[in-house]
C-alpha positions as CSV (number, residue, x, y, z in Angstrom):
1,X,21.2,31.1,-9.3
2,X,18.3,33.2,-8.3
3,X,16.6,33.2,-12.0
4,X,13.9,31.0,-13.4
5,X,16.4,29.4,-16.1
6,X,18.8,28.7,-13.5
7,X,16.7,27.1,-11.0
8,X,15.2,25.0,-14.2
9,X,18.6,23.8,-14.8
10,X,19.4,22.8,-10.8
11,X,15.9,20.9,-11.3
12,X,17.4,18.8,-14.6
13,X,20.3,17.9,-13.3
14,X,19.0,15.9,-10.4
15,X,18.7,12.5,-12.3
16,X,22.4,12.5,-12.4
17,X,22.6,12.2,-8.8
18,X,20.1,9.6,-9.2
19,X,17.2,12.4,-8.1
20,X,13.6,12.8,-9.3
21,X,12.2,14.1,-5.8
22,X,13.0,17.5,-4.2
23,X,10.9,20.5,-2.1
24,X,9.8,23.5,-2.8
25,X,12.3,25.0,0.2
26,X,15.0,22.8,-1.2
27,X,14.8,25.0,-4.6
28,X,15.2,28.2,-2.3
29,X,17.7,26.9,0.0
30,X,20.1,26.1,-2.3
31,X,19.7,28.4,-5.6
32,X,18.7,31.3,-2.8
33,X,15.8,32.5,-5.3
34,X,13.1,34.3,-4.1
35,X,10.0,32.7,-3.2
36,X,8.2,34.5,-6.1
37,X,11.1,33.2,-8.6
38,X,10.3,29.9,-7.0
39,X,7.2,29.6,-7.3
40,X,7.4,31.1,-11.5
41,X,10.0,28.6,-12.3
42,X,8.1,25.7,-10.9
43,X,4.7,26.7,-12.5
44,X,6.4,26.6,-15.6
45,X,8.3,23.3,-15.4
46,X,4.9,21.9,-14.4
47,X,2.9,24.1,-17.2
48,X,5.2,21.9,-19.4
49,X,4.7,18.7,-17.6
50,X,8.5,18.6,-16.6
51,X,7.3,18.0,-13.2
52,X,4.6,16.8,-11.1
53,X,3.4,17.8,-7.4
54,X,1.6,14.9,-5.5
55,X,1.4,17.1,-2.7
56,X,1.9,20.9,-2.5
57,X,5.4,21.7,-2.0
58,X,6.8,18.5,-3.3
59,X,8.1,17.8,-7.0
60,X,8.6,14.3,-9.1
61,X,10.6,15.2,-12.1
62,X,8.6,13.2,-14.9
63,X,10.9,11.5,-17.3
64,X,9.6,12.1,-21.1
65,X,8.9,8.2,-20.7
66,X,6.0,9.2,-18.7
67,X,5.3,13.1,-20.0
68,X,1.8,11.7,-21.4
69,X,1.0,9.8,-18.0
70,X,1.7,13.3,-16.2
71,X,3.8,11.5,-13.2
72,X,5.9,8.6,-12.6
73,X,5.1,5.7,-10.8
74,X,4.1,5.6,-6.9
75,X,6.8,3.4,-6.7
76,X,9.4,6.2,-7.7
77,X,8.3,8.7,-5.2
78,X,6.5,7.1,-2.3
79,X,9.5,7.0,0.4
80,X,10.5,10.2,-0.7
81,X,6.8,11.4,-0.4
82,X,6.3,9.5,3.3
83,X,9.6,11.1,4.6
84,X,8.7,14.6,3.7
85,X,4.9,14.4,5.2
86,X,6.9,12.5,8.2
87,X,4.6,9.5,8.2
88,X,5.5,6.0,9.0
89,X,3.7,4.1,5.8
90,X,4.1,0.6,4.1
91,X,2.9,-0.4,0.6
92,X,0.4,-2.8,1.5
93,X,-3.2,-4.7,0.2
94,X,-3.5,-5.6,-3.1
95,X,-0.4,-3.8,-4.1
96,X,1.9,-5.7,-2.1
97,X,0.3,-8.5,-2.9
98,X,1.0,-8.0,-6.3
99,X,4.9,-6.9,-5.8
100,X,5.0,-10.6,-3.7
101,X,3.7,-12.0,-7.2
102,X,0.0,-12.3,-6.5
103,X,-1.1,-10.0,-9.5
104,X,-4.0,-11.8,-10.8
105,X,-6.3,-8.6,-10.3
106,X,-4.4,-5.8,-10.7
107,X,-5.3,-2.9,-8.1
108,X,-6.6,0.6,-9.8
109,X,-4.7,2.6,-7.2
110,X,-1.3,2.4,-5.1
111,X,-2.3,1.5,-2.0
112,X,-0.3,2.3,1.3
113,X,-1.1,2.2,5.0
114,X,0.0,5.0,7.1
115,X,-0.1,6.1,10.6
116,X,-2.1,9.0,10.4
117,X,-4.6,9.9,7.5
118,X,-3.8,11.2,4.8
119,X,-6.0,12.3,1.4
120,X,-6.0,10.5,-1.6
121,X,-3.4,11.4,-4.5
122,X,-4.5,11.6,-8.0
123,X,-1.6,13.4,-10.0
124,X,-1.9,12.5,-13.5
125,X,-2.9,9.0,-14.1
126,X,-1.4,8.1,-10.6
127,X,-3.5,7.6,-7.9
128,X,-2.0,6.8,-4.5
129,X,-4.9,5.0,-1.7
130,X,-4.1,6.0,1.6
131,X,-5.9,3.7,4.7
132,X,-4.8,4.6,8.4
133,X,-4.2,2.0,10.8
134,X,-3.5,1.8,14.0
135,X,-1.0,-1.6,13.9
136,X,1.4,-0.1,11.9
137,X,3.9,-0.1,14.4
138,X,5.5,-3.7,14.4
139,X,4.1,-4.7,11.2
140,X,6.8,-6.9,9.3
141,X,7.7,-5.3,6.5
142,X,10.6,-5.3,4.0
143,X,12.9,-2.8,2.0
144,X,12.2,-3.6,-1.6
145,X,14.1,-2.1,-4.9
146,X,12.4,0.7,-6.9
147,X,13.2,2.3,-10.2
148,X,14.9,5.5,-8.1
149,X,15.9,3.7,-4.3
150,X,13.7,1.2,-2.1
151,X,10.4,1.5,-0.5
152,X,8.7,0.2,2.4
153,X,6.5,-3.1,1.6
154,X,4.3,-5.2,4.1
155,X,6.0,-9.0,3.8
156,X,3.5,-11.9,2.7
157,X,2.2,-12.4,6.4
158,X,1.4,-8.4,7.0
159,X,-0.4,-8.1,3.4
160,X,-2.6,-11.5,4.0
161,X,-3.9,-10.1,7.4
162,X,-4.3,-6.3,5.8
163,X,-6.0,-8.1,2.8
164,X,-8.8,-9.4,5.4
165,X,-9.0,-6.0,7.6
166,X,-9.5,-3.9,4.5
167,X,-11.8,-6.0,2.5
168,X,-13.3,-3.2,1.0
169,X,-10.2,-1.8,-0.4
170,X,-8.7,-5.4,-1.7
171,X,-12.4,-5.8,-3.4
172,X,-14.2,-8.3,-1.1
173,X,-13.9,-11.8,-0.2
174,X,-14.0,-13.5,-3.6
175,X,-10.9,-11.6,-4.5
176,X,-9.3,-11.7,-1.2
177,X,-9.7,-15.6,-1.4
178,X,-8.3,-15.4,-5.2
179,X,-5.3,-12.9,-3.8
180,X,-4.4,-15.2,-0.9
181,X,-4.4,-18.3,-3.3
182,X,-1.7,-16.6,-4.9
183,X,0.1,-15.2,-2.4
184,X,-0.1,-18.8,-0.2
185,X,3.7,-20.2,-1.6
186,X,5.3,-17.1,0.2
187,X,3.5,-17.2,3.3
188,X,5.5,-18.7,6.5
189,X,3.3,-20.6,8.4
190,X,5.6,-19.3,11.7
191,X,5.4,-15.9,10.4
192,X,1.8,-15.8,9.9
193,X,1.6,-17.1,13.8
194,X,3.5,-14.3,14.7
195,X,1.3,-11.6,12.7
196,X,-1.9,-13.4,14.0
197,X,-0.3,-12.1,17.7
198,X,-1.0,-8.3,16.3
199,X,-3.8,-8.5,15.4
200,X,-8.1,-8.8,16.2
201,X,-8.7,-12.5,17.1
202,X,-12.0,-11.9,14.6
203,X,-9.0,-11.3,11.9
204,X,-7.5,-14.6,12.3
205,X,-10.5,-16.5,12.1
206,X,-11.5,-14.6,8.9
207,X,-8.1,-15.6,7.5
208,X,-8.3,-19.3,9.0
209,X,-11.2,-20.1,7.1
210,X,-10.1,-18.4,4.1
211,X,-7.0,-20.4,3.7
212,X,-9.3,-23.4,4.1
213,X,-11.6,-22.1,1.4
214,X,-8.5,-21.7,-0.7
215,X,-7.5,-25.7,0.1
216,X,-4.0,-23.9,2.6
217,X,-4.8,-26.6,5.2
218,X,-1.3,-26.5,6.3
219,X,-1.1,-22.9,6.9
220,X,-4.7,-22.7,8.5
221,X,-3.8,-25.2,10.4
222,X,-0.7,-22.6,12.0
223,X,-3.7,-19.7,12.5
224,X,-5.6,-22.3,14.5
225,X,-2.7,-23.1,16.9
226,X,-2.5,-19.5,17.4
227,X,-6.4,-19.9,18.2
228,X,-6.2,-22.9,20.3
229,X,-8.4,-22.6,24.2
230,X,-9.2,-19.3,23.2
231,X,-12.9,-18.3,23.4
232,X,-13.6,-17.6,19.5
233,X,-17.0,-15.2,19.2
234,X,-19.5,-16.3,16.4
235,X,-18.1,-13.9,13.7
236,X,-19.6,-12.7,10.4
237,X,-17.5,-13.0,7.4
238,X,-18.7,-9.7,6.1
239,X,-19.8,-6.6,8.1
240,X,-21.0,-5.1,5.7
241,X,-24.4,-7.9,5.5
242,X,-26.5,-9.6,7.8
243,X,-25.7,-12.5,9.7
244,X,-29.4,-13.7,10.3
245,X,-29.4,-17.4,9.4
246,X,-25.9,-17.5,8.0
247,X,-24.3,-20.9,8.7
248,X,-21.5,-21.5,11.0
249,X,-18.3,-22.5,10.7
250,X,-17.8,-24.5,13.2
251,X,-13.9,-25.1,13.5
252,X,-13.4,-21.3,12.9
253,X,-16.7,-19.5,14.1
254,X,-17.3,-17.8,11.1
255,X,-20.9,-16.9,9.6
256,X,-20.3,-17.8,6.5
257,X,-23.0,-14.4,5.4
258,X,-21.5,-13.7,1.8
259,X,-20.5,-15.9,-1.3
260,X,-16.6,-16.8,-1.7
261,X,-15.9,-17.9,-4.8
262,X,-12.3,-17.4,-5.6
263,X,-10.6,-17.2,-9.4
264,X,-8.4,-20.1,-9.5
């Protein structure tokens, strides 16, 4: 199987094994082409948008549902993708909150937190955010369905904490407040305790008086237990402004230094 039409063929049969994913070794491995026929006969299936390559050496066959979009949803490749780079990852922020039904603003990219960092993806209309953090290990997460498997997705709890440590990324604190009104039905008040035990004490205070701002007294009310005869730091809302003058909260300590004014 060591000729271009042959190794295209290996390639289309892979959705009947419920397959869109494979390597560039895979192809050699097991049609024991060259590395020159492999490389010919996978610059042709992508010269014809058969495939796509999110990352050099790794394919996503593109269904002709989604020839025009170049590239299949994150969602059909991203475990797949994570395994063969060998990161732990977790679909997170604004993405996850939308896959735990908090979609009022859509994100612009597919946003996943890995363990190390990784560049940006932009493969046809897909783009795939990468953010590195440093708490992924022990973040609660879940195995949700996809189109082609299951991925890795940060639960409720995980994605209203991320929400508040990446503001930039979930578009700042009027739609972090707007995301986390959503998202405040699925959120376990004993699971959010738990999560506020992983995390910066600055991060549960952010979240504490967000809830509040979003009228979640009950589940504030769990973050402030978890707060309870600690020494809580006067602590800007936003780092990204000056704090000079900006009133304080004073149940959660918060300089209250940028607008909030969440889409309900």
């Amino acid at each position: 199987m060591s000729n271009p039409g042959a190794i295209s063929n290996w390639v289309n049969t892979l959705p009947e094994d419920g397959r869109y994913t494979f390597t560039a070794q895979e192809v050699a491995e097991v049609t024991g082409a060259s590395p020159a026929a492999v490389r010919m006969a996978l610059y042709r299936l992508r010269k014809r948008g058969l495939i796509a390559t999110p990352r050099r050496g790794f394919f996503v066959l593109v269904p002709p549902e989604y020839r025009s979009a170049g590239c299949p949803p994150a969602s059909w490749f991203i475990d797949d993708l994570m395994r063969h780079l060998g990161r732990r990852y977790y679909v997170a922020l604004l993405s996850a909150a939308a896959l735990h039904g908090a979609g009022h603003q859509q994100p612009m990219a597919f946003q996943v937190i890995t363990n190390a960092a990784e560049r940006d993806i932009e493969e046809g209309r897909v783009r795939i955010q990468f953010h590195a953090s440093n708490l992924i290990e022990g973040a609660a997460t879940i195995r949700m369905q996809t189109e082609t498997g299951t991925m890795a997705v940060a639960t409720p709890e995980t994605t209203a904490f991320d929400l508040v440590r990446f503001p930039g990324a979930s578009g700042y604190w009027s739609n972090i407040a707007t995301a986390l009104s959503e998202l405040a039905e699925r959120l376990d008040p004993a699971e959010l305790s738990a999560a506020a035990g992983r995390v910066a004490r600055s991060d549960t205070q952010r979240l504490g008086w967000l809830l509040d701002r979003v009228g979640e007294g009950a589940l504030a009310g769990a973050l402030e237990a978890q707060l309870e005869n600690k020494r809580l730091h006067p602590t800007p809302l936003s780092t990204m402004r000056s704090a000079t003058d900006a009133p304080l909260d004073a149940r959660w300590r918060i300089l209250v230094n940028d607008d909030v004014e969440p889409d309900l």
